[in-house]
C-alpha positions as CSV (number, residue, x, y, z in Angstrom):
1,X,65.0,-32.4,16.5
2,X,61.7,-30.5,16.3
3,X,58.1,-32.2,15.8
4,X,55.8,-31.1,13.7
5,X,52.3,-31.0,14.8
6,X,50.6,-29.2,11.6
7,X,50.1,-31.1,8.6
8,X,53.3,-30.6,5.6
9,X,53.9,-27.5,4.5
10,X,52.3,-25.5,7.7
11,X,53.8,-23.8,10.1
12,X,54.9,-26.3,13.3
13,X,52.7,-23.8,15.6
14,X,49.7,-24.5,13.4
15,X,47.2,-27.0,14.7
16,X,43.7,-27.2,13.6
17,X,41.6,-29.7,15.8
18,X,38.2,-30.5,15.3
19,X,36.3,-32.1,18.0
20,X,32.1,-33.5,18.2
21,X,30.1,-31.2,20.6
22,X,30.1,-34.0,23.5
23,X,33.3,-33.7,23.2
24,X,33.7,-30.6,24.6
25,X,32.7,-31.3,28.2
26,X,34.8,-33.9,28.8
27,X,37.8,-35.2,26.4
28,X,38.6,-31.8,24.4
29,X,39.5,-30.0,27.8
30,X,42.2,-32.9,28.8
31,X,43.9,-32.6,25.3
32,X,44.2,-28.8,24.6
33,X,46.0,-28.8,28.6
34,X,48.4,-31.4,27.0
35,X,49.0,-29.6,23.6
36,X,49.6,-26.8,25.3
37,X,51.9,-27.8,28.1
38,X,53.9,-29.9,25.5
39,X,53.9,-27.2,22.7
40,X,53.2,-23.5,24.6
41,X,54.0,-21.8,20.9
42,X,51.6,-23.5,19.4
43,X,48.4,-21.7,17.4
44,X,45.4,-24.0,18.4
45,X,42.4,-24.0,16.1
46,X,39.3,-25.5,17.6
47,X,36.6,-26.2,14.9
48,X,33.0,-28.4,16.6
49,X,32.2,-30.7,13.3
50,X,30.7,-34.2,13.1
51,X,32.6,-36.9,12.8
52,X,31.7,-37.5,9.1
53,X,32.5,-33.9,8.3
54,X,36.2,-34.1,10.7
55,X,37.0,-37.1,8.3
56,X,36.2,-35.2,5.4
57,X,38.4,-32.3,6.6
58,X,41.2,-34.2,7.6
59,X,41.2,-35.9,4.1
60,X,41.1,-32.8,2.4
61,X,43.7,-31.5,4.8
62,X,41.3,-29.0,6.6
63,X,42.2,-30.1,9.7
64,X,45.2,-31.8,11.4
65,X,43.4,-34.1,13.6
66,X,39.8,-34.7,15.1
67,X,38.3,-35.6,18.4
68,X,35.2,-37.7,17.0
69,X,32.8,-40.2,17.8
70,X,33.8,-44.0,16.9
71,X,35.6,-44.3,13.1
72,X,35.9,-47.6,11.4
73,X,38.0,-48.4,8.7
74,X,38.7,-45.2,7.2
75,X,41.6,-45.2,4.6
76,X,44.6,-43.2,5.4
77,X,43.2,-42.8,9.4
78,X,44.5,-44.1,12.5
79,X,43.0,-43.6,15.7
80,X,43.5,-43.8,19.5
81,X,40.4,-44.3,21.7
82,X,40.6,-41.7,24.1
83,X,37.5,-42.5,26.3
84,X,34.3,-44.7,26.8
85,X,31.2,-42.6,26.9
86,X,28.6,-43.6,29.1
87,X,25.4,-43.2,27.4
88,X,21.4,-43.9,29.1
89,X,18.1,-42.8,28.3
90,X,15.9,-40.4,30.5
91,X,12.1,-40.7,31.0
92,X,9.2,-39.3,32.7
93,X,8.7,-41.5,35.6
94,X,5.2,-43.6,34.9
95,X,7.3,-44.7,31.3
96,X,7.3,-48.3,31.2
97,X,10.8,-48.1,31.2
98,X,11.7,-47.7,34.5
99,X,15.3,-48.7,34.7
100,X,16.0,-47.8,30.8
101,X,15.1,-50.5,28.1
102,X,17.7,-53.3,29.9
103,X,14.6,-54.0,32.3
104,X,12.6,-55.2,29.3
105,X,11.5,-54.8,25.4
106,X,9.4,-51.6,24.0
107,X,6.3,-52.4,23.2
């Protein structure tokens, strides 16, 4: 029994993925390698889009699947978390901020 990775009505060796930019350095790499060790055949479509825009173009059946920052409650979406990213803030060394805004309020 064959799996279909496009969306109905596409060729099975059609994938269009769209991924966020931050993406690309670390999560996007991982998945590709596995799409393409599970499916070798496959056509891979990489498109870089927002995560408002991937949601838009996986409603209007643009693309199959998206690689996006957090999504909430979106009808007719399920997602898997793939990764925490860690986030912090750089600044020049005399900002009050030291340590990042943990060590105390902004004034």
């Amino acid at each position: 029994m064959g799996v279909s990775l496009g969306a109905p009505g596409r060729a099975k060796s059609d994938v269009r993925l769209g991924f966020v930019s931050s993406a690309a350095i670390s999560a996007l790499p991982p998945v590709v390698r596995e799409l393409l060790s599970q499916w070798p055949g496959i056509d891979l479509e990489l498109r870089e889009e927002t995560t408002d825009a991937q949601i838009q173009l996986i409603a209007a059946g643009a693309l199959d699947a998206g690689i996006a920052r957090e999504v909430r409650n979106v009808a007719g979406l399920s997602s898997t978390l793939l990764q925490n990213e860690r986030l912090v803030v750089a600044v020049p060394t005399d900002h009050p901020w030291p340590t990042g805004p943990q060590s105390g309020s902004p004034n």
